[in-house]
C-alpha positions, 0 to 999 in steps of 0.5 A: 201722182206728179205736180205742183200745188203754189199758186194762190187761192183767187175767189169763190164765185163768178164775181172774179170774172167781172173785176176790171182794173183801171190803169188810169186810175189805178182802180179794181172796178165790179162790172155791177157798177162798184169800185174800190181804191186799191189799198182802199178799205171797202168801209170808206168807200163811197159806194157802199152805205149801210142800207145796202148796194146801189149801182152808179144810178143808185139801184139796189143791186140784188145779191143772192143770200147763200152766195158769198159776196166779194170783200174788195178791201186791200185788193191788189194787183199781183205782178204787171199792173201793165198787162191787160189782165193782171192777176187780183188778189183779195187778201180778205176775201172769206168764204161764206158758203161752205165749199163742202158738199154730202150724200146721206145715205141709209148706210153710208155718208159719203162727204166731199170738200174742198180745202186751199193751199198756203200762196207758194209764190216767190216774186223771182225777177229771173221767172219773170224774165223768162215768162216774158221771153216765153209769153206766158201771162196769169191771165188763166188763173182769173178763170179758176176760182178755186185754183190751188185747192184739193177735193177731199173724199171721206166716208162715215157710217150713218149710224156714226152721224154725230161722228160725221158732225163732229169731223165737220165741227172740227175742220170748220167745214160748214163755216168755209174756214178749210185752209191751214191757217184757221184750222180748229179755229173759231170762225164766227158763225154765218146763220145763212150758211148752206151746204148741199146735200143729196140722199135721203137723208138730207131730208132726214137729218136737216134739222139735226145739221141745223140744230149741231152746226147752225147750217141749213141743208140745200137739198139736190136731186139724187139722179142729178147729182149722180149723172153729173159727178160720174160725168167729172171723175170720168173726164177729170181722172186719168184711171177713174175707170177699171174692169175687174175680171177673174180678180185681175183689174185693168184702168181703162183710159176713157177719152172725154171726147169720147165719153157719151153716150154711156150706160150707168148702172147705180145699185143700191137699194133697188137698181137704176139703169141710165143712159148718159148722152152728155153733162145734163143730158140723161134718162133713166131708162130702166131698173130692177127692183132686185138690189143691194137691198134685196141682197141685203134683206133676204141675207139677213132673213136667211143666215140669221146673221146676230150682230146688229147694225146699231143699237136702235136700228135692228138691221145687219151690216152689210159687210157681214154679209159679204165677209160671208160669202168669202168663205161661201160654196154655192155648190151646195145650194145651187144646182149646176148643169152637171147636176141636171146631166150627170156631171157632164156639159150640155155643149149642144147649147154652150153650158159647161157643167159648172153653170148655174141652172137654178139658183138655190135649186139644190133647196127643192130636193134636199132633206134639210131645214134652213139652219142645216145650210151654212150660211156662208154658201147661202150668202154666196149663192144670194150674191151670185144670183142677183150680181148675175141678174143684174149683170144680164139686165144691164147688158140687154139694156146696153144692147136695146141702146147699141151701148158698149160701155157700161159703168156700174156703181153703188153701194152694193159693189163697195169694191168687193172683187167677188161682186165685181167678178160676177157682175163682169163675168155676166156682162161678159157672157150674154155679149160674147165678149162684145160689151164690158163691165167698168166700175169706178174707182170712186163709186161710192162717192158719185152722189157728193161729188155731184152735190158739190157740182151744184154750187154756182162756180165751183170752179170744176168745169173747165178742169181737164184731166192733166190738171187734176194730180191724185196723192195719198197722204199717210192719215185719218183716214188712210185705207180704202176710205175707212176712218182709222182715228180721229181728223188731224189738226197737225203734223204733230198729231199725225206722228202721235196717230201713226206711232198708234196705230201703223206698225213700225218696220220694213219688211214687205209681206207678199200677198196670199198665192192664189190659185188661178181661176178657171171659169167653164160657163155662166157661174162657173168660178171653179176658184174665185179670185177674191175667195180664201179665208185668208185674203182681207175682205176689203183687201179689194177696195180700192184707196181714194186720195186727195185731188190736187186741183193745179190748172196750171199743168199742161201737156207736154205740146211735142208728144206725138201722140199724147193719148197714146203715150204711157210714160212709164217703162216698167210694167209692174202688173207683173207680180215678180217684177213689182216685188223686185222693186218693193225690195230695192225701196225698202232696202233703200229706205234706212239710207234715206231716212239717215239722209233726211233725218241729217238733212235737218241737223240730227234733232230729236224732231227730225229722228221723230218725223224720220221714224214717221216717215218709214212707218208711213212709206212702209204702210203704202208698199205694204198696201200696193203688195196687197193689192197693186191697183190700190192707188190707180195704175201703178207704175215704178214712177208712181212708186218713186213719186209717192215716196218723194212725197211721203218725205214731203208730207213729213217736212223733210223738203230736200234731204240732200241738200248738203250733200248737193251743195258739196258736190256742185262745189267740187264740180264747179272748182274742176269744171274751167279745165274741162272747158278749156280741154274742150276748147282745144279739140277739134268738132267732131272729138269735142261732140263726142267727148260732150256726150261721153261727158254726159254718160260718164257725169251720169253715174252719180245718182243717190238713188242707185244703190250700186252708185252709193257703194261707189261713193265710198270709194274715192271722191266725185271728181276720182269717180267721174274721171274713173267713169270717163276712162271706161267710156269705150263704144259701141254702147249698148245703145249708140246711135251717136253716130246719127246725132253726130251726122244731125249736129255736124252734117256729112260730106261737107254739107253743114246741116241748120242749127236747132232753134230751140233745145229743151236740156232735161237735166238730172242730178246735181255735181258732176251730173249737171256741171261736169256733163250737161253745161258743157253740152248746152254751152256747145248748143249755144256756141251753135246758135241754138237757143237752150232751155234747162228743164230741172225739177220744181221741188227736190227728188234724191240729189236731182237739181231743182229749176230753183237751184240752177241759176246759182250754179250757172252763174258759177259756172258763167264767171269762168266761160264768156258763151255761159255769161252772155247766154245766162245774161240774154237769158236772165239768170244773171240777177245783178247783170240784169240790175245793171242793165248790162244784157246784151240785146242783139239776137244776131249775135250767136254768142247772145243767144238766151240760156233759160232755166224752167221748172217742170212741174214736178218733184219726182225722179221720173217725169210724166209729160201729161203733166208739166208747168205752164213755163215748160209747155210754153218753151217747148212750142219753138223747141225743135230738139229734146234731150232727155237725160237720165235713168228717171226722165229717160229710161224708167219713163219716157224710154218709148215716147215719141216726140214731135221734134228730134229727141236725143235720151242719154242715161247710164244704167245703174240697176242691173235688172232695168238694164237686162229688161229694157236693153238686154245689157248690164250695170253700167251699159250706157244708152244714147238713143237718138229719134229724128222728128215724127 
């Protein structure tokens, strides 16, 4: 859930990848032989003519009419026209073939598309600077024709089809008008305009398409599509896969080397069994035609459900039936062992006297007609008797093939827990534990996304799972992939929709206590986990976001073992422990709301979003209670993250901004008496003093609500100076002096300075001026060249990469090894613009001081995930000093790094500090990691 989404939409086909530019004439050049002026209109050049394009000889040149040509007119070069493949924007470049992608089901219509970002990008001479120290090109983004986008996934009922119309009308999906600037506006029609579709129903509603939105339908190939959208969710999403067993879930991490060959099980109607050995490379080697609709079918036979599915079509609802075997006993109904032998087990063979011997057996022998069976039990058993059989026929597949993954999907699981319980429990049983069943998070919606792979570049297939960011924005639709209301257009009619429809309030209810289940043999759940009249039927279901596709987010290079690692600390499977946290989030909430809500002057507008957005975070922790894995694996820095961006999607961007500004003020006023006090002790207190300085300066965080009591206490400066007189060692976790040998050396031998130190700063005021400045001035003093890693987007009272070059020019103009740093490099604008950098690298007073975004806007970092610039600075970093309860106790408190690490943070929640260093509020941790 961490990332960022600014850079610009480059293209839709693989003509991007044929574009030159000449630096002579100052040219974009098509490799197919057409040029076109920069800043030139295409009208007036001379190789385009109305009767068509001809190449340099003259030749028609054959352009595919459901493919969108490239509009070279106003092209320019974005950034160095010098570099050997600078970025080409095409700032009239349309979409003619519409990035929108469905699989039209008999009961479901499941639909993908893609839509752009706005282009975020500022043109910052001090981000430039640093790319050129650090090498970094925009070469890569040439490669992604879709860079900056995000994959929708949404779901209507085939029998709503002129809903699904109507969604698609007003998105302007089939028109490609999806980005925010042409939203519900009136695209010219493209009478070629085709979309791709799988199912039967591409066949049976392609006039209807043609007919409500002029558009004709591509059809696909149904076991194509499935094959190759499994293939993607699987290698692009980190917690795509989970097992589901006894109602407790677990994601599975699947390495994409890794992934083939893989047994897919899809049920729908009937069942096909496929074996996966690679993209493009599958058989269907089995199947059964016992399914969801023989599920279905006999349900509707046997428990005379009344409630049509739609007026014309007189079939059931499909839910119906699995709302009914939630309040199901198949005891009833079918005969048990302990049926056959007295209550007792047949042990001799390994039955307990809870299996099922015979599926609806009971019926043989008892005096009753059909209408004196509950239909409630009769679901149950139908449920069990074909999950259990297909269950078996899967595994003895995986067996035939030496397959131990086996990945199940379709229509009939819907993420229905019992479903998935007895379909893992048979898998299971008849491989003694050696086989597992896995089922996806976006199953239903498999077939679309393999329709919307078929489109010739879409730009997919070179994404990696560090470049896919999920999030979950608050509207229609919102839960479980259900629509909730109608599409919306604005931020305004989002805040009409939720004031509706999403209850005001913050109070978390807890979710029903189950009873924990016990399982004696094949059939015997003696209480199934998803069963209790009281427990939703979709409670289960798990959400689906939106795909933020970033290509440039990279993984962390010094992480020592990146498929090992787990950023977060805090292991919120643990039911007490999630509702620890939910209570401080929602205790919190209020604060921070005023805090928003101030931040952009107290207006009626604000109060309104503010009211928006405590409705909208409250929704998502109500949902996470229900059910934890609702979003992916959840972690406190999950959690984090998602209410930053709740804040976000109600346009509150930093809600602390003034309240930061007034404290880096007050920092910055006391911080040359502090360096002159530093300047006047001897290495090893000035050592000490820094990192007690970092500690003491870490106690300011607006996230704690122990330090917001604080703040009403005395001013910043009172506090720190009160934080640092509390300073006494040992701390709880001192490996300081370890550090000091590394930075000082021992009997008498002085140890090499570090190249490159990669400072994750935390907080703003005290926090960055008062702690981490004066330790990277002390690094620089060394010789060691320093990289301040802040955020990209406001979190709390955290300083942003955006924020930090203003605050260290301050701090420059009161410290000579600052303003050398800062100038070598290049935070100092107006020296740069006086050509006033000192050039001499030998000179340890010159060494470069940079700032570099990290790629998210959260408390917390994940380090599978970080900018292009972090990545490049960390190839010649050799220490990493993570600061922080976010970056370095919440997550990233076990990683393991390839260089030195040093992580340093003050605890300010008395239960982290009992859980994770058996201390109490206030303990201070410096923990410091030789290189691995």
């Amino acid at each position: 859930m961490a990332g960022l989404n600014g850079d610009p939409f480059l293209g839709i086909d693989d003509n991007i990848e044929k574009l030159q530019y000449n630096n002579n004439s100052k040219e974009v050049i098509d490799k197919e032989g057409l040029v076109v002026g920069i800043g030139e209109d295409s009208s007036n050049n001379k190789n385009n003519n109305q009767g068509g394009e001809k190449d340099m000889a003259g030749n028609s040149i054959h352009r595919s009419g459901s493919r969108p040509q490239l509009d070279l007119s106003k092209a320019e070069i974005q950034g160095n026209s010098e570099e050997r493949d600078p970025t080409i924007l095409l700032p009239n470049q349309t979409d003619d073939i519409s990035h929108l992608a469905l699989d039209i089901g008999g009961s479901l219509i499941k639909l993908v598309y893609f839509s752009r970002h706005e282009d975020q990008s500022v043109d910052d001479k001090r981000k430039k600077t640093v790319k050129e120290r650090l090498g970094i090109s925009n070469g890569n983004r040439r490669n992604f024709p879709i860079l900056g986008g995000r994959l929708h996934f949404v779901k209507f009922e085939t029998s709503k089809l002129n809903e699904c119309l109507d969604f698609i009308s007003s998105k302007q999906l089939h028109r490609g008008r999806i980005d925010s600037h042409h939203w519900n506006s009136e695209a010219p029609a493209n009478e070629n305009a085709v979309i791709k579709a799988t199912g039967g129903g591409a066949y049976k509603f392609a006039d209807l398409f043609k007919e409500r939105l002029g558009v004709s339908i591509d059809k696909e190939d149904e076991m194509d599509c499935l094959v190759a959208g499994a293939n993607f969710l699987l290698k692009a999403i980190r917690h795509e896969a989970f097992t589901h067993m006894e109602g407790h879930k677990e994601f599975v991490q699947i390495d994409h080397n890794d992934l083939f060959p893989y047994l897919l099980v899809n049920i729908g109607s009937g069942v096909s069994i496929i074996k996966v050995d690679g993209d493009g490379k599958f058989q269907r080697v089995s199947g059964t035609n016992v399914g969801g609709g023989t599920y279905w079918g006999l349900g509707r036979l046997l428990t005379k459900c009344n409630r049509p599915y739609s007026s014309v079509t007189p079939l059931f609802s499909f839910d119906e039936l699995l709302e009914l075997s939630q309040r199901g006993d198949n005891r009833t109904i079918d005969m048990l062992v302990g049926d056959i032998y007295g209550g007792m087990d047949y042990s001799k063979i390994g039955l307990s006297a809870s299996t099922i011997a015979s599926s609806f057996g009971k019926a043989i022998s008892d005096k009753k007609e059909l209408q004196d069976y509950r239909p409630e039990d009769i679901s149950l058993s139908l449920l069990r008797m074909i999950s259990y059989n297909i269950g078996q026929i899967s595994y003895l597949n995986a067996l035939r093939f030496g397959l131990k993954r086996i990945f199940f999907g379709g229509f009939f699981i819907r993420g229905h827990a019992y479903t998935m319980d007895t379909i893992s429990f048979a898998v299971h049983f008849w491989s003694k534990g050696e086989a597992q069943a896995m089922f996806l998070r976006h199953e239903g919606f498999l077939g679309a996304v393999g329709a919307f792979m078929s489109y010739q570049k879409h730009g997919l297939d070179d994404l990696m799972v560090h470049h896919l960011v999920e999030r979950f924005p608050m509207g229609a639709p919102y839960t479980g992939g259900k629509i909730h209301g109608p599409p919306l257009g604005d931020l305004n009619e989002k805040i009409s929709w939720m004031e509706k429809f999403v209850l005001k309030g913050t109070e978390i209810t807890a979710p029903v206590p189950m009873a924990p289940p016990g399982t004696t043999g094949l059939g015997g759940f003696e209480v199934p986990s998803s069963r209790g009249a009281t427990l939703r039927s979709d409670a289960s279901a798990l959400n689906v976001g939106v795909l933020h596709l970033v290509p440039t987010l990279e993984v962390f290079p010094l992480l020592a073992d990146p498929k090992m690692y787990e950023p977060n600390t805090i292991d919120l499977s643990d039911h007490k422990e999630l509702e620890y946290w939910f209570t401080v989030l929602s205790e919190h909430l209020p604060d921070l709301v005023d805090k928003a809500v101030a931040s952009e002057g107290g207006t009626d507008d604000a109060k309104r979003r503010g009211d928006a957005f405590a409705r909208a975070f409250s929704a998502h922790l109500a949902r996470l209670m229900e059910e934890p894995a609702a979003y992916g694996k959840l972690g406190l820095a999950n959690l984090l993250e998602l209410r930053e961006e709740c804040l976000r999607e109600f346009q509150f961007l930093d809600a602390y901004r003034s309240i930061k500004q007034r404290e880096n003020e007050a920092s910055l006023a006391v911080l040359p008496d502090l360096l002159l006090e530093l300047d006047h002790m001897d290495e090893e207190t000035r050592l000490l003093t820094l990192i007690e300085g970092v500690l003491a300066a870490n106690i300011f965080d607006w996230g704690s609500r122990a330090c917001v009591d604080l703040y009403h206490k005395g001013t910043i400066i009172e506090i720190y100076r009160m934080s640092r007189n509390k300073m006494q060692r040992p701390w709880q976790v001192d490996d300081f002096d370890l550090f000091k040998e590394r930075m000082l050396g021992s009997e008498g031998k002085k140890p090499r300075p570090h190249k490159r130190a990669l400072l994750f700063v935390d907080n703003s005021g005290a926090d960055i001026v008062l702690g981490m400045l004066p330790l990277a001035r002390e690094l620089l003093r060394r010789g060691t060249e320093v990289v301040l890693v802040a955020n990209s987007l406001p979190a709390l009272n955290d300083v942003t990469a955006m924020e930090l070059p203003d605050i260290v020019a301050e701090a420059a103009k009161h410290c000579d090894i600052l303003r050398r740093a800062a100038e070598a490099g290049g935070l100092l604008v107006d020296a740069m613009n006086n050509n006033t950098l000192d050039g001499s690298r030998g000179n340890s007073s010159s060494v470069p001081l940079m700032v570099v975004e990290n790629g998210c806007g959260s408390p917390c970092i994940d380090l599978r995930q970080v900018s292009s610039e972090l990545a490049a600075a960390a190839k010649h970093a050799d220490l990493v000093i993570l600061e922080g309860m976010g970056r370095a106790l919440h997550t990233n408190f076990n990683a393991r790094f390839k260089c030195e690490a040093l992580k340093l943070a003050m605890v300010k929640n008395q239960r982290l500090a009992e859980k994770l260093i058996k201390g109490k509020i206030y303990d201070c941790v410096c923990r410091y990691e030789p290189a691995t």
